[in-house]
C-alpha angles and dihedrals in degrees: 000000000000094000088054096056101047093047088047090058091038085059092048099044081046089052098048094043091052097043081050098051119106126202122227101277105229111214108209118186110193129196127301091029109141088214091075130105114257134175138191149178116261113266084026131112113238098182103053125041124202119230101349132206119193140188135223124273108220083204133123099205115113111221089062107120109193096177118079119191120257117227129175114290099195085072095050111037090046090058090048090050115101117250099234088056115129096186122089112200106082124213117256128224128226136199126217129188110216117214110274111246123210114219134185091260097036155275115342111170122166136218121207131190101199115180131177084001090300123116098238101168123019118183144163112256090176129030118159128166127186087212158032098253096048091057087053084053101044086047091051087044110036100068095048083052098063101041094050085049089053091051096046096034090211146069096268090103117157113236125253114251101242096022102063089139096053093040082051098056092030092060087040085052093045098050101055093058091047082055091053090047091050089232110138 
């Protein structure tokens, strides 16, 4: 009678502990989404892209969004263009969508606004993190990030010391949007 006893508790601790038990949220910020780290040349506007071109996501998140909207690039490249310019034709900007990389600690994708061969606005379009210590990190990370990407214009970014997962997926996402852009 004993054993039955025991086993019957065992099950119900077992039970409780299972119907009390809660998985890693994973927080998951798609694109578009205005939380996410962005970062632009001066004189450049980070929030809207002119003409843009982007790639595919091999992802199967949902919330990837590999389209971007076109809008018309005359209105906004002539409002980017100096003043003093004599030239008129302006330099159009285009948007690219890098891969998005899976990391251990989660999605990093990157999205870059690249005119006249020079990076001009770089952006997450994906960050997500499993847990609450690897947001603390991407938040830490991802500005330095961008702003290291800005000053090399290129993706030979140095990682951040603490966040080597999500440098590492960052610099993979960000290549190959410089790839698509043609930029080296």
């Amino acid at each position: 009678m004993k054993r039955v006893l025991v086993t019957l508790v065992a099950t119900v601790g077992g039970l409780v502990a299972l119907l009390g038990f809660k998985s890693h949220s994973q927080t998951a910020v798609g694109a578009g989404s205005a939380g996410l780290p962005s970062a632009g040349l001066p004189g450049t506007s980070t929030g809207s892209s002119a003409g843009s071109s982007s790639g595919t996501s091999s992802s199967g998140t949902s919330n990837s969004s590999s389209s971007s909207s076109s809008s018309s690039s005359s209105s906004s490249a002539s409002s980017t263009a100096p003043s003093t310019s004599h030239s008129t034709q302006a330099t159009t900007s285009h948007t690219y969508l890098g891969s998005a990389v899976q990391t251990q600690y989660g999605i990093v994708q990157v999205k870059v606004t690249v005119a006249g061969g020079k990076i001009t606005n770089v952006s997450f379009a994906q960050l997500t993190a499993f847990d609450p210590r690897s947001q603390q990190i991407n938040s830490y990370a991802a500005p330095i990030l961008l702003r290291e990407t800005l000053s090399a214009q290129s993706a030979q970014v140095d990682s951040v010391s603490g966040a080597s997962y999500t440098s590492a997926g960052y610099v993979q996402s960000l290549q190959s949007a410089l790839d698509k852009a043609g930029v080296k």
